[in-house]
Backbone atoms as SQL, in Angstrom:
CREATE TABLE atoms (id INTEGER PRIMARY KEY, chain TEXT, resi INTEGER, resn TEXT, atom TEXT, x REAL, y REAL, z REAL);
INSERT INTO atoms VALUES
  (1, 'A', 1, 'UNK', 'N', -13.081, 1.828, 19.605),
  (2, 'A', 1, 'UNK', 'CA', -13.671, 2.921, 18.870),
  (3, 'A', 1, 'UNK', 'C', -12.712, 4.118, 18.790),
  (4, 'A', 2, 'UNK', 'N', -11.774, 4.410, 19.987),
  (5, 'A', 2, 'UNK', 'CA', -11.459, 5.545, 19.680),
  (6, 'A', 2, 'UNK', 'C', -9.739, 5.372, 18.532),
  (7, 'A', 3, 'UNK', 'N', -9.433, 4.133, 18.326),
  (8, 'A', 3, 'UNK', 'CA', -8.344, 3.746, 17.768),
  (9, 'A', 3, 'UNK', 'C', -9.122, 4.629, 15.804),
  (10, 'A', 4, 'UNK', 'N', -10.280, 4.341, 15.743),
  (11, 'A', 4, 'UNK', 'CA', -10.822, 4.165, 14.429),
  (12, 'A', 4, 'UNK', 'C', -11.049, 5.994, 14.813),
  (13, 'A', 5, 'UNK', 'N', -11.165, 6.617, 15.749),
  (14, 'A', 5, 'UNK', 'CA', -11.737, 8.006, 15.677),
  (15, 'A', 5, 'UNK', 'C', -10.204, 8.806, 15.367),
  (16, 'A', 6, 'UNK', 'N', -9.178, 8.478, 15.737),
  (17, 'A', 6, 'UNK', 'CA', -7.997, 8.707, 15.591),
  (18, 'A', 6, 'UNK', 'C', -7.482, 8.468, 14.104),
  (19, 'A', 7, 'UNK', 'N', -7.418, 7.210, 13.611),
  (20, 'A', 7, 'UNK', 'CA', -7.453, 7.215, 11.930),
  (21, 'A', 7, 'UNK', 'C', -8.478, 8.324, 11.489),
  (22, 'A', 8, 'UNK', 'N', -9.470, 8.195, 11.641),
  (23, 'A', 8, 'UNK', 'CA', -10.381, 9.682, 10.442),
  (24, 'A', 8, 'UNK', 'C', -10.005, 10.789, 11.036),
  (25, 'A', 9, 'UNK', 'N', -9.754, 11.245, 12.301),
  (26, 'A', 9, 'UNK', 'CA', -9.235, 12.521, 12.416),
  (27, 'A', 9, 'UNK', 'C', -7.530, 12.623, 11.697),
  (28, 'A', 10, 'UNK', 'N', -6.757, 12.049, 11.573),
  (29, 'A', 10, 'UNK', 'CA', -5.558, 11.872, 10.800),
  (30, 'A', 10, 'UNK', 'C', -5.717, 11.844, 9.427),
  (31, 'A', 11, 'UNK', 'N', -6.733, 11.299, 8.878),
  (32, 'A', 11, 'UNK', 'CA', -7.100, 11.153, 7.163),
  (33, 'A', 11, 'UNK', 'C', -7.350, 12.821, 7.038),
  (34, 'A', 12, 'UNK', 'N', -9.022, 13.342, 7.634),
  (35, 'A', 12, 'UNK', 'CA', -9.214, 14.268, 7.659),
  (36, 'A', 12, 'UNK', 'C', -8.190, 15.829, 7.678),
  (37, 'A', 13, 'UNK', 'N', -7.395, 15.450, 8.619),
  (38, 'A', 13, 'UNK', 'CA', -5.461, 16.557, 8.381),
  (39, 'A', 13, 'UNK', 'C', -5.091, 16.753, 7.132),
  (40, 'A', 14, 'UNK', 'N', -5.576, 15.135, 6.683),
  (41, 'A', 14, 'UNK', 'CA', -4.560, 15.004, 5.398),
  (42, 'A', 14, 'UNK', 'C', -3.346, 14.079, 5.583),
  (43, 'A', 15, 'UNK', 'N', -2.735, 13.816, 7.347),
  (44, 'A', 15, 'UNK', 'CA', -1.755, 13.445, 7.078),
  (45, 'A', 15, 'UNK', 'C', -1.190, 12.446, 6.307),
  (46, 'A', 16, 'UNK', 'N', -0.208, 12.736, 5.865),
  (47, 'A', 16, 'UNK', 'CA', 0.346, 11.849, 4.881),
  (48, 'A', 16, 'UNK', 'C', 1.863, 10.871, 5.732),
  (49, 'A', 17, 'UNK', 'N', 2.160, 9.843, 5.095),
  (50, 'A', 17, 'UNK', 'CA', 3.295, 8.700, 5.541),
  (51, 'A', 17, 'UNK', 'C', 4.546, 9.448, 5.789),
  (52, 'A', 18, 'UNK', 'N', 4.936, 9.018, 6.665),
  (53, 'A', 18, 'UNK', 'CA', 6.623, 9.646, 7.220),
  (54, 'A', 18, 'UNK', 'C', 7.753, 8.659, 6.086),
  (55, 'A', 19, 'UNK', 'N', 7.334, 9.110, 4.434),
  (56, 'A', 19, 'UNK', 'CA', 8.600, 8.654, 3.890),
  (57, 'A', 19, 'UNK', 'C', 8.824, 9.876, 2.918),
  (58, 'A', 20, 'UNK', 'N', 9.861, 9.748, 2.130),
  (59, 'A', 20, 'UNK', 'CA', 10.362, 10.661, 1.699),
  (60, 'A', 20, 'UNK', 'C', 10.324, 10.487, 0.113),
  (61, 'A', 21, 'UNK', 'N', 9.498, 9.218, -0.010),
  (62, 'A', 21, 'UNK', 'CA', 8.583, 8.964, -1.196),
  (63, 'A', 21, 'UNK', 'C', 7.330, 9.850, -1.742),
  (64, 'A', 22, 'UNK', 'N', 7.129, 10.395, -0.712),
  (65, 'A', 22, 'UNK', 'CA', 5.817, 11.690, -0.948),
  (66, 'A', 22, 'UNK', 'C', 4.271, 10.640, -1.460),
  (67, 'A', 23, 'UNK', 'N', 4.234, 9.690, -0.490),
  (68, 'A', 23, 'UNK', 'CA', 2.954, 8.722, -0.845),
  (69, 'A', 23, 'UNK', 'C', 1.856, 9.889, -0.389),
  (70, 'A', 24, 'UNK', 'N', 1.010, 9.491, -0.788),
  (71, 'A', 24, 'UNK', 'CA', -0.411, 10.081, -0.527),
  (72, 'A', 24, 'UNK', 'C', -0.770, 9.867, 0.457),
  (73, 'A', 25, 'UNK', 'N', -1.791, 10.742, 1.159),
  (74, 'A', 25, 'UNK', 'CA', -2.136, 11.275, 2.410),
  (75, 'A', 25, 'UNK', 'C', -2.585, 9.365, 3.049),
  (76, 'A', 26, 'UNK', 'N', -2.372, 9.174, 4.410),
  (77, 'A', 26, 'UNK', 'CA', -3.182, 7.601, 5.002),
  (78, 'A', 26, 'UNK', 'C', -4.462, 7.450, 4.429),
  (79, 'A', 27, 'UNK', 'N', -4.456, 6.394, 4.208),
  (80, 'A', 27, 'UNK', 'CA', -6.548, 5.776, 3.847),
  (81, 'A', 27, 'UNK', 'C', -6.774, 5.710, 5.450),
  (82, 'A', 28, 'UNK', 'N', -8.210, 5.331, 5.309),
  (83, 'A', 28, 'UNK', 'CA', -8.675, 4.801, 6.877),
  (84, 'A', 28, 'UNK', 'C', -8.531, 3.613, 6.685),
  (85, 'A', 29, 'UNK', 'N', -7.919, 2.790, 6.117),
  (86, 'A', 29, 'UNK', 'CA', -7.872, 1.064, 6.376),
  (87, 'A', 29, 'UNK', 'C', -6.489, 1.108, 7.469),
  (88, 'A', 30, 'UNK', 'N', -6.379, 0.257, 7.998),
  (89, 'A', 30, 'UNK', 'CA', -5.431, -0.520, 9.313),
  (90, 'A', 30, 'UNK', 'C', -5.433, -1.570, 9.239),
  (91, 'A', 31, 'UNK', 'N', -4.276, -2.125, 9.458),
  (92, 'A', 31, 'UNK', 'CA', -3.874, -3.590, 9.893),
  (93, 'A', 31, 'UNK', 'C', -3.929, -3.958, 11.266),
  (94, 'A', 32, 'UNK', 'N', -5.183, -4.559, 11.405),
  (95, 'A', 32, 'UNK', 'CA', -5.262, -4.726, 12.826),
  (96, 'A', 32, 'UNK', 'C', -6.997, -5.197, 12.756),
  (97, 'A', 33, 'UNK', 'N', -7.642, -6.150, 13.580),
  (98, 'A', 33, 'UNK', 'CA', -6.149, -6.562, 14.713),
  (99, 'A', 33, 'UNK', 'C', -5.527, -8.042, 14.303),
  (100, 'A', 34, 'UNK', 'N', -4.831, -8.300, 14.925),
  (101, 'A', 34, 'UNK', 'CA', -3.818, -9.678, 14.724),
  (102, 'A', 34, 'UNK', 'C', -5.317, -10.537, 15.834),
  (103, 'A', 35, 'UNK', 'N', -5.091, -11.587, 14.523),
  (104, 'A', 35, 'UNK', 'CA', -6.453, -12.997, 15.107),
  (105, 'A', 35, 'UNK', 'C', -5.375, -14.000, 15.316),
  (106, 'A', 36, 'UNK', 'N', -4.338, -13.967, 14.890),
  (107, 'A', 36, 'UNK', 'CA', -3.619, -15.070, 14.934),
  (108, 'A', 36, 'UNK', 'C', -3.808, -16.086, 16.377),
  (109, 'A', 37, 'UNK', 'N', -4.112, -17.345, 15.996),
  (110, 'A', 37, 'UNK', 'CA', -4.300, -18.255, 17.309),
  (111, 'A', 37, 'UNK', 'C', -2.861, -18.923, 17.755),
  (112, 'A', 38, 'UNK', 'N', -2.657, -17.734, 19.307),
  (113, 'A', 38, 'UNK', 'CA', -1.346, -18.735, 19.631),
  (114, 'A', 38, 'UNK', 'C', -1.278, -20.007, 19.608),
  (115, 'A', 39, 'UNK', 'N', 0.256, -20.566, 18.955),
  (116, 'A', 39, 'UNK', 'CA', -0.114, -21.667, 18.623),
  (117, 'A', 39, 'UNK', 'C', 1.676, -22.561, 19.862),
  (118, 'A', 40, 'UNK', 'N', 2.623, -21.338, 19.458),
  (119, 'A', 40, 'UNK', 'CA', 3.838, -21.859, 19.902),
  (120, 'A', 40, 'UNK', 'C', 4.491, -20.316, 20.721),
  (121, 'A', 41, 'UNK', 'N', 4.759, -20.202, 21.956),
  (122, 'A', 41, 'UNK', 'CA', 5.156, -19.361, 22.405),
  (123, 'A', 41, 'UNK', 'C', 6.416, -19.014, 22.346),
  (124, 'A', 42, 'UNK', 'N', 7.769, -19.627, 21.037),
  (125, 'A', 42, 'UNK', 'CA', 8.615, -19.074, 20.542),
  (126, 'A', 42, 'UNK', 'C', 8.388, -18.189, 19.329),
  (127, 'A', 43, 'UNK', 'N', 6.891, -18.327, 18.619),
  (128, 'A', 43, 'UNK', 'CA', 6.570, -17.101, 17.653),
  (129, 'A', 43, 'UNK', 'C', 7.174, -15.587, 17.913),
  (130, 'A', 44, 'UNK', 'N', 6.690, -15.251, 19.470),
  (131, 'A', 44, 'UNK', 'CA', 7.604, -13.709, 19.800),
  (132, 'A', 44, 'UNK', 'C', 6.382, -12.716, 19.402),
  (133, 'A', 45, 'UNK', 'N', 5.512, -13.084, 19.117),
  (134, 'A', 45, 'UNK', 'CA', 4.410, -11.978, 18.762),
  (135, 'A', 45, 'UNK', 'C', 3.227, -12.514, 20.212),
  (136, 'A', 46, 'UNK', 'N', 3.133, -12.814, 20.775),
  (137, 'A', 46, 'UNK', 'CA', 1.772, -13.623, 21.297),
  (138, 'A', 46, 'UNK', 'C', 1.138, -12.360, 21.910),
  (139, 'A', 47, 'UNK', 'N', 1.932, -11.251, 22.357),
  (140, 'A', 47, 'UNK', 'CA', 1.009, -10.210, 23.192),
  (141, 'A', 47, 'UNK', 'C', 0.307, -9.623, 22.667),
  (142, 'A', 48, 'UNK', 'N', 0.795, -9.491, 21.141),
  (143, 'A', 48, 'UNK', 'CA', -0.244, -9.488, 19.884),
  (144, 'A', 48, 'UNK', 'C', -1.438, -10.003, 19.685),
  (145, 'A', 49, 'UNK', 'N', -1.744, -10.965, 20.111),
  (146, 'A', 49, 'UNK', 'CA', -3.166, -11.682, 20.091),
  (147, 'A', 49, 'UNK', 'C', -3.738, -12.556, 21.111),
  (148, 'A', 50, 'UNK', 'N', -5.042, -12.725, 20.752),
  (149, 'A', 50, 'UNK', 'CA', -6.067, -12.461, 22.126),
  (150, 'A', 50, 'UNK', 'C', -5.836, -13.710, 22.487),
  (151, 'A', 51, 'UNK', 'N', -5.434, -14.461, 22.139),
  (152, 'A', 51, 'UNK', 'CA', -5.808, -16.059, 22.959),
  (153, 'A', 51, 'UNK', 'C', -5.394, -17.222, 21.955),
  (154, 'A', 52, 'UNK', 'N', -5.286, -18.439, 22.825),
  (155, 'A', 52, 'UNK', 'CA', -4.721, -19.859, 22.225),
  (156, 'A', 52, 'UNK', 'C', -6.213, -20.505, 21.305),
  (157, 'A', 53, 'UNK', 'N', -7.622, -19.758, 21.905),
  (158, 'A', 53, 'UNK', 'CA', -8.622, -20.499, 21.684),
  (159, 'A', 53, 'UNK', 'C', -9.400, -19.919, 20.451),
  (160, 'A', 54, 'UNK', 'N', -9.768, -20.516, 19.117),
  (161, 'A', 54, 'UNK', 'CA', -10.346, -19.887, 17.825),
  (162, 'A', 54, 'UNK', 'C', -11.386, -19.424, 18.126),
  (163, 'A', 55, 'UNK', 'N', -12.706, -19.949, 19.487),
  (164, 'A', 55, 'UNK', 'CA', -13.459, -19.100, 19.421),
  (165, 'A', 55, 'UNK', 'C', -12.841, -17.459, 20.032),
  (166, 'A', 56, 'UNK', 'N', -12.799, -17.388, 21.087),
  (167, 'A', 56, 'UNK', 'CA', -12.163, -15.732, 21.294),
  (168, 'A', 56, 'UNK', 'C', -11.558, -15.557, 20.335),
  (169, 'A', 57, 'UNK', 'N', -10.687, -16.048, 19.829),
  (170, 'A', 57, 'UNK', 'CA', -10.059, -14.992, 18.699),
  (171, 'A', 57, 'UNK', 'C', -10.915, -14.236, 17.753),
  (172, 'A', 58, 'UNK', 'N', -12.005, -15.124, 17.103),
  (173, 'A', 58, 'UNK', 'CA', -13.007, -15.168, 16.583),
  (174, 'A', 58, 'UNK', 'C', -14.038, -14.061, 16.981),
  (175, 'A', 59, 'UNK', 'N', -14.363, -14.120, 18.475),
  (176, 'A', 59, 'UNK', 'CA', -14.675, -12.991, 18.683),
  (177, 'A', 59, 'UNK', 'C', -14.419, -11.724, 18.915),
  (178, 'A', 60, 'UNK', 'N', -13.326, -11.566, 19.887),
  (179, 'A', 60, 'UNK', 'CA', -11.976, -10.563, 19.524),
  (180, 'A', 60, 'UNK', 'C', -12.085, -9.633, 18.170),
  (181, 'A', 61, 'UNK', 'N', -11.929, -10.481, 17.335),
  (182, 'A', 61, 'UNK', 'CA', -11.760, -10.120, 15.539),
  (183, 'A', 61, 'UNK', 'C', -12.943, -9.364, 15.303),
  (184, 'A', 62, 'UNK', 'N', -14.024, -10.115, 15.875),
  (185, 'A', 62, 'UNK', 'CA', -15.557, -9.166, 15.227),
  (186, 'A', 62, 'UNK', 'C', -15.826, -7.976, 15.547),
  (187, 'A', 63, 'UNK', 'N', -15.797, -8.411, 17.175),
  (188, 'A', 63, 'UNK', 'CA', -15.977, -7.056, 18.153),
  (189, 'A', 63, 'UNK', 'C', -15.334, -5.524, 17.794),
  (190, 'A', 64, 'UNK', 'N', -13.930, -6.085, 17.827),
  (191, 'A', 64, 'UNK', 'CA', -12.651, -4.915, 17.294),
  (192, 'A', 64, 'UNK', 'C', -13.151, -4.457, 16.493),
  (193, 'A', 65, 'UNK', 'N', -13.285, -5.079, 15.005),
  (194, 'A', 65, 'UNK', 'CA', -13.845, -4.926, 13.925),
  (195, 'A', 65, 'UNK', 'C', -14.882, -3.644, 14.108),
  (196, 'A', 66, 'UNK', 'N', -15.829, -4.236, 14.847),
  (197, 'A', 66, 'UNK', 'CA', -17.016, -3.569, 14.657),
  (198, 'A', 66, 'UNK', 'C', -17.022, -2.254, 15.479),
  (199, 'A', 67, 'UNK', 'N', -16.370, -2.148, 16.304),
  (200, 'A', 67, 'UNK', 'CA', -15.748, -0.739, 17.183),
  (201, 'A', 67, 'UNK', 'C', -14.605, 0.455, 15.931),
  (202, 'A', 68, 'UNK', 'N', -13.688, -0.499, 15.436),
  (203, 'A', 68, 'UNK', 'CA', -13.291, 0.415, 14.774),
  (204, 'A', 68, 'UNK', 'C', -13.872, 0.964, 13.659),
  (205, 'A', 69, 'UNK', 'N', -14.973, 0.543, 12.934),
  (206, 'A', 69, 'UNK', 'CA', -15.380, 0.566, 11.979),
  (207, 'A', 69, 'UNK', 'C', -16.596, 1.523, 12.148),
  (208, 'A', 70, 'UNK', 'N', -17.334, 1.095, 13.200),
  (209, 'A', 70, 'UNK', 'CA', -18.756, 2.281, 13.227),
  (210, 'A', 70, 'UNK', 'C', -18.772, 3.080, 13.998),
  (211, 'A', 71, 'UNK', 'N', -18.440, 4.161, 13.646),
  (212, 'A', 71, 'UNK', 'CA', -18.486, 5.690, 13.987),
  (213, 'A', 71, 'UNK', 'C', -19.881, 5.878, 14.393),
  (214, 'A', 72, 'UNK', 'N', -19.930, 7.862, 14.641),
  (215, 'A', 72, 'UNK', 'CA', -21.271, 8.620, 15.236),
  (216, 'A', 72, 'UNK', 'C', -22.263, 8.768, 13.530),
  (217, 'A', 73, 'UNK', 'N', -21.302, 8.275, 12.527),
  (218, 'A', 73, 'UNK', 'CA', -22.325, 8.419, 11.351),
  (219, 'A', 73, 'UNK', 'C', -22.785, 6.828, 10.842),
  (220, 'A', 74, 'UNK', 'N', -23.714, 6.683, 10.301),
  (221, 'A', 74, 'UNK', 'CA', -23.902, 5.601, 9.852),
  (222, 'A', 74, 'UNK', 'C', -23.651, 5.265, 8.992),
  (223, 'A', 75, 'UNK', 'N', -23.763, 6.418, 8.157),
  (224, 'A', 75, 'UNK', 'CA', -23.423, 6.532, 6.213),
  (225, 'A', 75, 'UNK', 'C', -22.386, 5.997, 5.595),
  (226, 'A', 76, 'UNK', 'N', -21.166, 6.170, 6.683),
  (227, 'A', 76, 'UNK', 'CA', -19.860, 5.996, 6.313),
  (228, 'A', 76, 'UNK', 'C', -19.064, 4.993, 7.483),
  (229, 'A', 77, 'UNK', 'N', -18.126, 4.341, 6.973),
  (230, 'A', 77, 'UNK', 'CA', -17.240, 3.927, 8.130),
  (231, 'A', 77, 'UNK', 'C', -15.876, 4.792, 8.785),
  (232, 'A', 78, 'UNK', 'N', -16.094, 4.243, 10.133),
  (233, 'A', 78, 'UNK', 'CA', -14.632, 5.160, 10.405),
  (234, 'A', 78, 'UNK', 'C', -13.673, 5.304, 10.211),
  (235, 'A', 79, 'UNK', 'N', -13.643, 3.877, 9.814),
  (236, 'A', 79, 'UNK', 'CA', -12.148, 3.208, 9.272),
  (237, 'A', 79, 'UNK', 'C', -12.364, 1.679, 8.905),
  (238, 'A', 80, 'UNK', 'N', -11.634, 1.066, 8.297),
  (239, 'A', 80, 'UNK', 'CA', -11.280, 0.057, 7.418),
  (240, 'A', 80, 'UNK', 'C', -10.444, -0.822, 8.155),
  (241, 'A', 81, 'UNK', 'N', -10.404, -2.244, 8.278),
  (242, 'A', 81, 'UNK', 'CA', -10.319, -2.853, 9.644),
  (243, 'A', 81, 'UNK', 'C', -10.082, -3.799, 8.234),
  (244, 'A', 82, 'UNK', 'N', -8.669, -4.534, 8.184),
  (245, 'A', 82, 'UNK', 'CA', -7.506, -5.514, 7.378),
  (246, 'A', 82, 'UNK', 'C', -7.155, -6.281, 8.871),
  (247, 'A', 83, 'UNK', 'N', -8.073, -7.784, 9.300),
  (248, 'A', 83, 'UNK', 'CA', -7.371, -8.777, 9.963),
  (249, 'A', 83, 'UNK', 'C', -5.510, -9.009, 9.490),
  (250, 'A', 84, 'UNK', 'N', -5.218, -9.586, 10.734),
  (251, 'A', 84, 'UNK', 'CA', -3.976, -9.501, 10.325),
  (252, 'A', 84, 'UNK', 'C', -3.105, -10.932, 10.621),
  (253, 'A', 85, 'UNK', 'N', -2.557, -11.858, 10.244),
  (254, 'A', 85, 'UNK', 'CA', -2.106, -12.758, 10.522),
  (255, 'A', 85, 'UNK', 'C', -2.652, -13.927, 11.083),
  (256, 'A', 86, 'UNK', 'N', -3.872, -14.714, 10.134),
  (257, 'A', 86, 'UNK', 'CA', -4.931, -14.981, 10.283),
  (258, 'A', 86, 'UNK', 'C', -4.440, -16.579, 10.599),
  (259, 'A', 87, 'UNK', 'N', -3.852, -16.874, 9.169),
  (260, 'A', 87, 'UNK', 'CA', -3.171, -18.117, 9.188),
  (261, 'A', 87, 'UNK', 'C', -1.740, -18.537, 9.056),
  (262, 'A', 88, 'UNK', 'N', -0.556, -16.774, 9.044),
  (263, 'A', 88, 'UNK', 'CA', 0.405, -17.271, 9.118),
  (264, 'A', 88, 'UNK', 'C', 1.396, -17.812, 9.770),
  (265, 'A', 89, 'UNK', 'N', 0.672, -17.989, 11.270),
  (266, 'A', 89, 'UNK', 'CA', 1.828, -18.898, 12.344),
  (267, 'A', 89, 'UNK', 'C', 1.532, -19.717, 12.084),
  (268, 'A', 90, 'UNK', 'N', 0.772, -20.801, 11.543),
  (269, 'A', 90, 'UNK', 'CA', 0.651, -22.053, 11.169),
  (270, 'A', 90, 'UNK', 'C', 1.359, -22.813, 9.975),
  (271, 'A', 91, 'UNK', 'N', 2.255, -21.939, 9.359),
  (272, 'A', 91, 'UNK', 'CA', 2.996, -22.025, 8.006),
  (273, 'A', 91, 'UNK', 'C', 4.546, -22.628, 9.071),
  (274, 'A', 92, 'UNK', 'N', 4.445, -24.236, 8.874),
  (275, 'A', 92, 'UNK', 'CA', 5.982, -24.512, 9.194),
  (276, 'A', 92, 'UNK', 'C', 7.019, -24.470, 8.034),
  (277, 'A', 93, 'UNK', 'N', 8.185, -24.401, 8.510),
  (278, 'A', 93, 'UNK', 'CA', 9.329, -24.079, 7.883),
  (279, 'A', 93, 'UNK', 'C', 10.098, -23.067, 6.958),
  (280, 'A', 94, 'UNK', 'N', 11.025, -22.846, 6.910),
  (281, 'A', 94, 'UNK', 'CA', 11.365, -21.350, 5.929),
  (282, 'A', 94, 'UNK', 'C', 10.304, -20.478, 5.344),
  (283, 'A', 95, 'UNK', 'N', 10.083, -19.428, 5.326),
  (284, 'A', 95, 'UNK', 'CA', 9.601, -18.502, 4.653),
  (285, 'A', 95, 'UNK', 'C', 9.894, -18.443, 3.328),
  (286, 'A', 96, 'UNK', 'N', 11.708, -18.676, 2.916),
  (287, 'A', 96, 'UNK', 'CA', 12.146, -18.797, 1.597),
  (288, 'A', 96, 'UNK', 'C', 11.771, -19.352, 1.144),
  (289, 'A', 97, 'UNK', 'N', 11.437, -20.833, 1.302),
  (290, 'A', 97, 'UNK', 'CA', 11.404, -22.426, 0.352),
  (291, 'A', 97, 'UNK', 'C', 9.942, -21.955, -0.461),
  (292, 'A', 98, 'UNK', 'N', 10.368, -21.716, -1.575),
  (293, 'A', 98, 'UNK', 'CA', 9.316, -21.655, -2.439),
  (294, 'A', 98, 'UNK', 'C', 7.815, -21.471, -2.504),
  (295, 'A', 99, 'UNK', 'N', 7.629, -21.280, -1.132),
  (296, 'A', 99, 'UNK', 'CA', 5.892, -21.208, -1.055),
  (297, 'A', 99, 'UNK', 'C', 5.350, -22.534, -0.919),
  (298, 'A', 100, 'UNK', 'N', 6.217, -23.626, -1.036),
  (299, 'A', 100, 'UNK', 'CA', 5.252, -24.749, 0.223),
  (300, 'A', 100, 'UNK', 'C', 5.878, -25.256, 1.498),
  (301, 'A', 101, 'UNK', 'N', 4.938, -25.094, 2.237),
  (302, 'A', 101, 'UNK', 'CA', 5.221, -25.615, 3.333),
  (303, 'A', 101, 'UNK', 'C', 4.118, -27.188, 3.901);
């Protein structure tokens, strides 16, 4: 919860992206959290996500979800909660090769 109270107090500033593009102030959406189900512990991300097993991840995903998302108002959300890397450790071989793997 307090990850999602931190995004709306940052929207609310106004603050805007550290580029020099002059993008518009942050939305409350986030990338997060990573569901990804460890699958191979040379990926290099695993501390990233909750577990080898789809149910926890599964739940992990909701829970988070639902912490970052419902605030002290009901009306509105706190923030906007984008799973993140749901199914892409399961993609073998190059990234380049054309989109099949």
């Amino acid at each position: 919860a307090i990850i999602g109270l931190e995004l709306r107090a940052l929207w609310l500033q106004n603050v805007g992206e550290n580029h020099e593009s002059n993008l518009p102030h942050i939305g409350l959406d986030c990338w997060s959290p990573n569901i990804n189900v460890v699958r191979d512990p040379r990926w290099g991300r695993n501390l990233e996500t909750p577990s080898e097993d789809p149910y926890v991840c599964g739940k992990f995903g909701a829970e988070y979800s639902i912490g970052l998302q419902n605030g002290t108002d009901e009306r509105y959300l706190q923030a906007v909660t984008t799973l993140k890397h749901f199914t892409a450790n399961s993609l073998e071989g190059p990234w380049y090769a054309n989109g099949s793997y």
